[in-house]
C-alpha positions as CSV (number, residue, x, y, z in Angstrom):
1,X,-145.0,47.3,-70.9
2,X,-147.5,46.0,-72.5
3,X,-149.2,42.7,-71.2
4,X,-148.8,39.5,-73.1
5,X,-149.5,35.4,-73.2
6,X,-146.7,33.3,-74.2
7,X,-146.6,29.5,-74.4
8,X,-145.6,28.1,-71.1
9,X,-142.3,27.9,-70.3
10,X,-140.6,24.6,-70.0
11,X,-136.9,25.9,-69.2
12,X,-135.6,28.8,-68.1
13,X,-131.6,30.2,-68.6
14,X,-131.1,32.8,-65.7
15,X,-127.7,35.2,-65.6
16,X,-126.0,33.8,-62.4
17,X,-124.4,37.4,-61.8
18,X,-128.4,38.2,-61.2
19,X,-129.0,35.5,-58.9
20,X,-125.5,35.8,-56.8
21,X,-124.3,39.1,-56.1
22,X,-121.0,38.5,-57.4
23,X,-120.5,42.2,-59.0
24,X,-120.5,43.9,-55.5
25,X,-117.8,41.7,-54.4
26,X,-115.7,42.0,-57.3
27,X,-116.0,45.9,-56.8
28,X,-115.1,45.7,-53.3
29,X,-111.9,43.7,-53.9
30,X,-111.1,46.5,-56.8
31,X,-111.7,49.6,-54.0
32,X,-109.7,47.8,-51.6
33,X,-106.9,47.5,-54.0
34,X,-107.1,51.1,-54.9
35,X,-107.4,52.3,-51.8
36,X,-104.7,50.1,-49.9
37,X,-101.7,50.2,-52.8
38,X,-102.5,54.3,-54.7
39,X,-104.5,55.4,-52.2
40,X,-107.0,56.3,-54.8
41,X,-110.7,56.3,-54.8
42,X,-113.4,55.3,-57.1
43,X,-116.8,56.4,-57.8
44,X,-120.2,54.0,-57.0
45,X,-120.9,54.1,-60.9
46,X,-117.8,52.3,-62.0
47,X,-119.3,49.0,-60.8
48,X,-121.0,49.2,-64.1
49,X,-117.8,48.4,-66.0
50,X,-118.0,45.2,-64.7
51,X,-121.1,44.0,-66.0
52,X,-121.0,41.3,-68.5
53,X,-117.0,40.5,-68.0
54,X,-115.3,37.7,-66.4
55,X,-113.2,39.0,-62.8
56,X,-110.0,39.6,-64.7
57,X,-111.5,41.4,-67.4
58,X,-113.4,43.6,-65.0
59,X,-110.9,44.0,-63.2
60,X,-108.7,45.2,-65.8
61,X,-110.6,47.9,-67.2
62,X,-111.6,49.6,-63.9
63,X,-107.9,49.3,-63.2
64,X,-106.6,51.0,-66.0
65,X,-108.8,53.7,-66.5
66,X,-107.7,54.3,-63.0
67,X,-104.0,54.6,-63.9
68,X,-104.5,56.3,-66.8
69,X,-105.6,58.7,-64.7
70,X,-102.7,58.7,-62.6
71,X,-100.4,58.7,-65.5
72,X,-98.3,55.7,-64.1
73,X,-97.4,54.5,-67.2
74,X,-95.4,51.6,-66.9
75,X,-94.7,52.1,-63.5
76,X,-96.9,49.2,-62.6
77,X,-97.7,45.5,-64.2
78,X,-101.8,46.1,-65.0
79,X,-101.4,41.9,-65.5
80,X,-99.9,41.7,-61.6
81,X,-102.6,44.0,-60.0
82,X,-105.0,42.2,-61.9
83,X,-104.2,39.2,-60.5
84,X,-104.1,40.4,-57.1
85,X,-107.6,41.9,-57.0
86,X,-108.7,38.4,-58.6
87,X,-106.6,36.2,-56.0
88,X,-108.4,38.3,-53.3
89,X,-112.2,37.8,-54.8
90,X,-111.6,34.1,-54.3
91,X,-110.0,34.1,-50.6
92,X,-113.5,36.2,-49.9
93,X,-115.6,34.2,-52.4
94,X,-117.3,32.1,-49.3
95,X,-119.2,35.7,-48.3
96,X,-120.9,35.6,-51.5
97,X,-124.7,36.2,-50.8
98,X,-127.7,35.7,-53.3
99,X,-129.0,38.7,-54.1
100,X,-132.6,39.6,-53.1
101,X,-135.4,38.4,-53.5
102,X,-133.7,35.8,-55.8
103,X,-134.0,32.6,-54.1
104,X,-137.7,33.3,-53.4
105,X,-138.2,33.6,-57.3
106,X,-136.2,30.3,-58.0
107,X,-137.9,28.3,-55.7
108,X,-141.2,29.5,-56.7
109,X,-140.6,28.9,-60.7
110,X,-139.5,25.0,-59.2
111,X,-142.7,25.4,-57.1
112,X,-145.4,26.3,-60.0
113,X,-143.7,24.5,-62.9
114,X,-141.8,21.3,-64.3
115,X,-139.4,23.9,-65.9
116,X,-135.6,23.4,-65.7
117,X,-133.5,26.2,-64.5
118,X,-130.1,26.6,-66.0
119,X,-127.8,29.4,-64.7
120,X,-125.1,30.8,-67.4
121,X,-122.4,33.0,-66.2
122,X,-119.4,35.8,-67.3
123,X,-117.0,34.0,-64.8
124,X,-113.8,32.6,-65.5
125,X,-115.0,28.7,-66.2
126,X,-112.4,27.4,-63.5
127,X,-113.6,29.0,-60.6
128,X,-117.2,28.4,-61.6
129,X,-117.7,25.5,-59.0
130,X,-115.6,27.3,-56.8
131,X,-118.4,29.9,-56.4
132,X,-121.8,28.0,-57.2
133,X,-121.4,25.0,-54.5
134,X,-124.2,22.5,-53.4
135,X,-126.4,24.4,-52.3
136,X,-128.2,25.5,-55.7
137,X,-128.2,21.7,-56.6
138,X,-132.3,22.2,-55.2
139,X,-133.0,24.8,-57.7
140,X,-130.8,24.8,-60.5
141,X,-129.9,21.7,-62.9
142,X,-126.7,23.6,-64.1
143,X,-124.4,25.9,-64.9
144,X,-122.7,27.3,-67.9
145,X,-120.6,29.7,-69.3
146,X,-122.3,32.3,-71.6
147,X,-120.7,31.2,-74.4
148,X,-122.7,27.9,-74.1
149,X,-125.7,29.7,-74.1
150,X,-125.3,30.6,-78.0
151,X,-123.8,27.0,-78.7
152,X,-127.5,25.2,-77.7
153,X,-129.4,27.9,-79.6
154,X,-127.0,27.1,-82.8
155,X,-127.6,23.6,-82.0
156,X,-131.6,24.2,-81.6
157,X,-132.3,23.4,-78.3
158,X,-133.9,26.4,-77.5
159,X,-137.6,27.4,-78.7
160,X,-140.7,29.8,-77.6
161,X,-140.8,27.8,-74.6
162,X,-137.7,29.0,-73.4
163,X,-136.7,32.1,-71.4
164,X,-133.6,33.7,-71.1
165,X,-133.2,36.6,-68.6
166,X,-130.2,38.6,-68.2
167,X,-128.4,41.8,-66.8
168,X,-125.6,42.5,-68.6
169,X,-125.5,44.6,-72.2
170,X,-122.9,43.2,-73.5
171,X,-124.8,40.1,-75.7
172,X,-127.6,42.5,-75.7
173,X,-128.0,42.0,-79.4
174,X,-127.2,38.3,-79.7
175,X,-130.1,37.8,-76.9
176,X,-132.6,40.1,-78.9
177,X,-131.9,38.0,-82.1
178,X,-132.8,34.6,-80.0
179,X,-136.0,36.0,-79.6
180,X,-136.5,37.0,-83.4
181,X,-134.8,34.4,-84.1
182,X,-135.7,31.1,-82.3
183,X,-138.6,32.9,-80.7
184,X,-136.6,32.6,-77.7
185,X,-138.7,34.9,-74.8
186,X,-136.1,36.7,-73.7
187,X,-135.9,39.2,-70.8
188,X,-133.8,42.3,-69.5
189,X,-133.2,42.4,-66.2
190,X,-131.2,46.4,-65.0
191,X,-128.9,46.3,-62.9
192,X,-127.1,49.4,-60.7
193,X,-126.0,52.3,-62.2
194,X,-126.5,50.8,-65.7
195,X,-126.3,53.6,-68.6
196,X,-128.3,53.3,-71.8
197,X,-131.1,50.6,-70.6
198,X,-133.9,52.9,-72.5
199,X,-132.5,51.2,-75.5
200,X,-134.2,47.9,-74.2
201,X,-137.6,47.1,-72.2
202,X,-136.0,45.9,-69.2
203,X,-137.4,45.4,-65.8
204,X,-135.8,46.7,-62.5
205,X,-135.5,43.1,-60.6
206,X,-136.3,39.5,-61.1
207,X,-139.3,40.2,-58.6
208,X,-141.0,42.6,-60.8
209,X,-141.2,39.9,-64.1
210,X,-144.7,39.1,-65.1
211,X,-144.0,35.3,-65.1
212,X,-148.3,34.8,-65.0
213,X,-147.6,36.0,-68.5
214,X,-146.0,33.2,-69.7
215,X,-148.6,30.4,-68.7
216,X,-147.2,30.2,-65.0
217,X,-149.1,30.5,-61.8
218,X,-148.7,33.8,-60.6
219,X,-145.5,33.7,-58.2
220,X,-146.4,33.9,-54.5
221,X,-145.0,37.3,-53.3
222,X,-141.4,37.1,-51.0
223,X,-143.8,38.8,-48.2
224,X,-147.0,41.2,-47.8
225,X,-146.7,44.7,-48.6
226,X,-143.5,46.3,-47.2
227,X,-141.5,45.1,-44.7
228,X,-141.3,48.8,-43.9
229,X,-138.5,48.6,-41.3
230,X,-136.4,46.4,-39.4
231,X,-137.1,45.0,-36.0
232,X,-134.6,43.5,-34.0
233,X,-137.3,40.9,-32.0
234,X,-139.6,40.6,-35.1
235,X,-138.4,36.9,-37.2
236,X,-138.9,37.2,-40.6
237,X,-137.4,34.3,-42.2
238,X,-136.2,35.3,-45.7
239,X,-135.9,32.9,-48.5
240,X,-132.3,33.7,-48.5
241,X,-131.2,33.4,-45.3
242,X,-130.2,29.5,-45.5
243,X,-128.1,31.0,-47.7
244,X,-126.4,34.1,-46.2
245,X,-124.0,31.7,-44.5
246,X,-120.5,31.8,-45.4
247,X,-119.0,35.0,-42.8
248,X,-115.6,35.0,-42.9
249,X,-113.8,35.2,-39.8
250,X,-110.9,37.8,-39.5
251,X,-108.2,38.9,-36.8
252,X,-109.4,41.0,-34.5
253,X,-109.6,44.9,-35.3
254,X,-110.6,47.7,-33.0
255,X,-112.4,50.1,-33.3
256,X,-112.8,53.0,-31.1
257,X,-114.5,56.9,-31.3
258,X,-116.9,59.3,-30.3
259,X,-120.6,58.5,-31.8
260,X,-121.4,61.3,-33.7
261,X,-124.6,62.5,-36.2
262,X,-125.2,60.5,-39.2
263,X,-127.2,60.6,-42.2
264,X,-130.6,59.5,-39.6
265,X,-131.7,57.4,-42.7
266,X,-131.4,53.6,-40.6
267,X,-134.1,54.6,-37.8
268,X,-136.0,56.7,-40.2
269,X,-136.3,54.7,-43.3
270,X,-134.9,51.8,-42.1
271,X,-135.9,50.4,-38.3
272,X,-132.1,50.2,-37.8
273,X,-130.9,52.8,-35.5
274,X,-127.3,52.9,-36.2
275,X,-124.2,54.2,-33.8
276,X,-122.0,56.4,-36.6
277,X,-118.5,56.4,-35.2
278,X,-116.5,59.0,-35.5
279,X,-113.8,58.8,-38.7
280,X,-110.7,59.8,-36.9
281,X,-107.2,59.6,-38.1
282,X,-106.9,56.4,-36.7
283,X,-110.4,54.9,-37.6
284,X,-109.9,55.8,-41.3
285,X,-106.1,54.5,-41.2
286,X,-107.8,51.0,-40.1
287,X,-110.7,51.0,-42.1
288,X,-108.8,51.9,-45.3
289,X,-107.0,48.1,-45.2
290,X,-110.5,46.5,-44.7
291,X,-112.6,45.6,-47.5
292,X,-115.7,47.6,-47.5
293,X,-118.9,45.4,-46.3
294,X,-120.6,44.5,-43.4
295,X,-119.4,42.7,-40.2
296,X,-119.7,41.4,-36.9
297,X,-118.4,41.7,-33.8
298,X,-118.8,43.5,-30.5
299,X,-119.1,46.8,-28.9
300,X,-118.5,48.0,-25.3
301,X,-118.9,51.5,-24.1
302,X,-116.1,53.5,-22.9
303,X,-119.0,56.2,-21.5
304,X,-122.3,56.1,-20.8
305,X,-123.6,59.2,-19.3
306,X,-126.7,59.4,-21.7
307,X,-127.7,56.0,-21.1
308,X,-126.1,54.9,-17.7
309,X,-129.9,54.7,-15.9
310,X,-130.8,52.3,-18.8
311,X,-127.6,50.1,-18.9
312,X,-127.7,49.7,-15.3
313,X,-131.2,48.4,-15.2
314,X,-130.8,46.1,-18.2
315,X,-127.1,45.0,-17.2
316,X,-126.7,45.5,-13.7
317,X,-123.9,47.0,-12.0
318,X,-121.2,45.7,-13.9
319,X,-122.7,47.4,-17.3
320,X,-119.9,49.1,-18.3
321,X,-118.2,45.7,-18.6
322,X,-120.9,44.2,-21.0
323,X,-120.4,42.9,-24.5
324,X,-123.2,43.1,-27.2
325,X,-123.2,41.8,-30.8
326,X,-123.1,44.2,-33.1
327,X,-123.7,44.4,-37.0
328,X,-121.2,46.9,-39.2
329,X,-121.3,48.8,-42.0
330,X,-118.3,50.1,-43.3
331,X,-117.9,51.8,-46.8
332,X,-119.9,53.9,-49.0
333,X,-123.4,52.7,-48.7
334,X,-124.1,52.0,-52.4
335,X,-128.1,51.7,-52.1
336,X,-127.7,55.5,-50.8
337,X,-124.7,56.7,-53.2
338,X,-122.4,58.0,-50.6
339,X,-119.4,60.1,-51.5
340,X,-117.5,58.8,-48.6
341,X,-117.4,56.0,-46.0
342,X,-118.8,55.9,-42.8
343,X,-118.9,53.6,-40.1
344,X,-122.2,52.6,-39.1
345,X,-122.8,50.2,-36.2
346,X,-126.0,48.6,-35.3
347,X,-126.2,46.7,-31.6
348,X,-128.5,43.9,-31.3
349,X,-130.2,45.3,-28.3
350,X,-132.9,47.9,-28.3
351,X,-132.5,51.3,-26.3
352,X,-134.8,53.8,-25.7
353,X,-132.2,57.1,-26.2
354,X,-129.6,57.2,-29.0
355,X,-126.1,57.3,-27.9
356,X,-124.5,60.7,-29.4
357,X,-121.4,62.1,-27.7
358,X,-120.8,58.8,-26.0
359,X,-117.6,57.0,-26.8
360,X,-117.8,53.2,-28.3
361,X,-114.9,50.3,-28.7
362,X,-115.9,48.2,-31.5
363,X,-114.2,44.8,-32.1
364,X,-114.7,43.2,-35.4
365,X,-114.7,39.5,-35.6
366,X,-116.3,38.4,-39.3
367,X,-117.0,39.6,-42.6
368,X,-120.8,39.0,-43.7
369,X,-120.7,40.4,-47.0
370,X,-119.7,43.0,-49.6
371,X,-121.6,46.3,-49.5
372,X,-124.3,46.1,-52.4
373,X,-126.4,48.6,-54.4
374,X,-130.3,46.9,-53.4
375,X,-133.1,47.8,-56.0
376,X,-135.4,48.6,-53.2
377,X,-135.9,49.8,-49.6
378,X,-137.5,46.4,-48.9
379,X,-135.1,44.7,-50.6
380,X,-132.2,46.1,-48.3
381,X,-134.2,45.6,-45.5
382,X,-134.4,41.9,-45.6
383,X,-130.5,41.8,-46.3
384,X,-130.5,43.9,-42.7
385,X,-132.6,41.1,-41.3
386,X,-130.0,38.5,-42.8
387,X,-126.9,40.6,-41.1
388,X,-128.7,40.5,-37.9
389,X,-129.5,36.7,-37.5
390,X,-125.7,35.7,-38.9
391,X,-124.4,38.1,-36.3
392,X,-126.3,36.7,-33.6
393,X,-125.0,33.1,-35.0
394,X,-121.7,33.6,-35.3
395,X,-121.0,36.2,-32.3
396,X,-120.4,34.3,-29.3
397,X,-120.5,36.7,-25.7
398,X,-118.0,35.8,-23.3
């Protein structure tokens, strides 16, 4: 793309759905419906349906493309299963999470300019201030439902110093024309698995705008060079993690199984070297009522033979008794595409050997966050970091 000076900004209209990763959520809460009350599965890409649409009308076309496909007819009320994925977004709305870097970028266009910062959104309008609470008051001055978007251009409060960015398709066209328009400067922002975004420049994340083009100090970056991997000792306070608050606690579920070869992508790519336990009957009956995500808890091992020399020094003799906090992933790993769910645990204490073959109880205590589709390795990384220091808030060790 082709580089360009602009007048300055003086106010800025950002797509909340890009700022708050309320799409993953959504999808969750549609998977677990599926997968608790047909028993039917649903592919990574159909996330995309949701872009651009309110909860219930998201909802509703993932949902009946779905039982189209199971020719149920009029078996079931597409109204009442609609409503029940939409009653459960809101009991799990407090794990929303910003997604990242956002936070960084907001606080940095507050930082390097008088702009205002408006959020506009594809929610239903009354369960806006359900899901945007007090704690954007710092960096936003409001927010508005799309619709009012198009109302202040029609009523000319928008100009060449104003820039819109946004995800979703849908309004593609009506954006376009507020920049031919009203010379609105107006920006595409992709988001995962989104089909047809040659049509329109568009730029993979927020963090990769060229806001220095648009007579802005050039935006401080959200760290130096690539984070690279996780370390469990290593502090690296992310912009969002103020934020990442919210886990929900849950009754008790256990977990229990036979650590067995993964995909070896967490110590590899990641710095995370994760404990894959075994999906056995049970473990999959369990897992298929909980919503996919990331949690917290506990493990405790049943055996130890590979690591009993290292236990016993850390621990002492009563190491097979020990309790350590541990992070969870369960579900399909959208950043990797998986075709099916695993359960992935990472312990917040460092070992030297792996634990394979070993047997692990795992007792889940919150839920962080839904499972989410990160636009870069570095990106997922610092929501990892985020996981780990809520788990080691919220997890207390008996």
């Amino acid at each position: 793309m082709e580089s360009q000076t602009y007048n300055q900004i003086t106010s800025f209209y950002i797509e909340l759905e890009l700022v708050l990763d309320i799409y993953s959520l959504v999808f969750c809460c549609i998977r677990f419906h599926l997968e608790t009350k047909f028993k039917q599965e649903i592919s990574n890409k159909e996330i995309a349906s949701l872009y651009g649409k309110s909860i219930k009308e998201g909802a509703k076309e993932i949902l009946s493309n779905t039982f189209t496909q199971l020719d149920l007819g009029e078996e079931v009320s597409l109204e009442s299963e609609v409503e029940e994925v939409y009653t459960n977004f809101l009991a799990y709305s407090k794990s929303l999470k910003p997604t990242v870097p956002s936070i960084h970028i907001l606080k940095e266009l507050k930082r390097v300019s008088d702009a205002k910062i408006v959020m506009f959104s594809y929610l239903e309008e009354e369960i806006l201030s359900k899901v945007v609470d007090s704690k954007f008051d710092e960096l936003t001055t409001d927010v508005k439902n799309v619709d009012e978007v198009f109302t202040q251009t029609e009523e000319s409060q928008m100009s060449d110093k104003t820039m819109v960015i946004y995800g979703s398709q849908i309004h593609s066209t009506k954006f376009q024309n507020l920049e031919t328009e009203r010379k609105v400067n107006t920006i595409h922002v992709s988001q995962p698995k989104q089909d047809n975004i040659d049509e329109i420049e568009s730029f993979k994340n927020i963090e990769c705008i060229p806001f220095e083009n648009y007579g802005l100090t050039k935006l401080a970056p959200c760290y130096e060079g690539s984070l690279l991997r996780v370390e469990l000792n290593r502090k690296i306070d992310t912009p969002e993690l103020p934020f990442w608050k919210g886990a929900i606690p849950i009754d008790s579920i256990l977990l229990q199984g036979m650590v067995v070869n993964g995909f070896k992508r967490g110590s590899k790519e990641l710095g995370v070297p994760t404990a894959n336990l075994d999906l056995s009957s049970e473990n999959m009956s369990k897992i298929s009522h909980l919503l996919p995500g990331v949690y917290s808890g506990t493990v405790e091992f049943i055996t130890y033979e590979t690591n009993k020399d290292e236990l016993l020094e850390k621990f002492g003799e009563n190491f097979a008794s020990v309790k350590l906090r541990t992070a969870i992933s369960i579900g399909w790993n959208p950043s990797y595409d998986n075709s099916h769910r695993t359960i992935e645990a990472y312990i917040l204490e460092e070992f030297d050997n792996d634990f394979y073959g070993e047997s692990l109880k795992i007792n889940l205590t919150h839920y962080i966050r839904a499972e989410s589709n990160y636009s870069s390795l570095d990106h997922l990384i610092m929501a990892i970091h985020n996981d780990i220091e809520t788990t080691k808030h919220i997890v207390s060790i008996e």
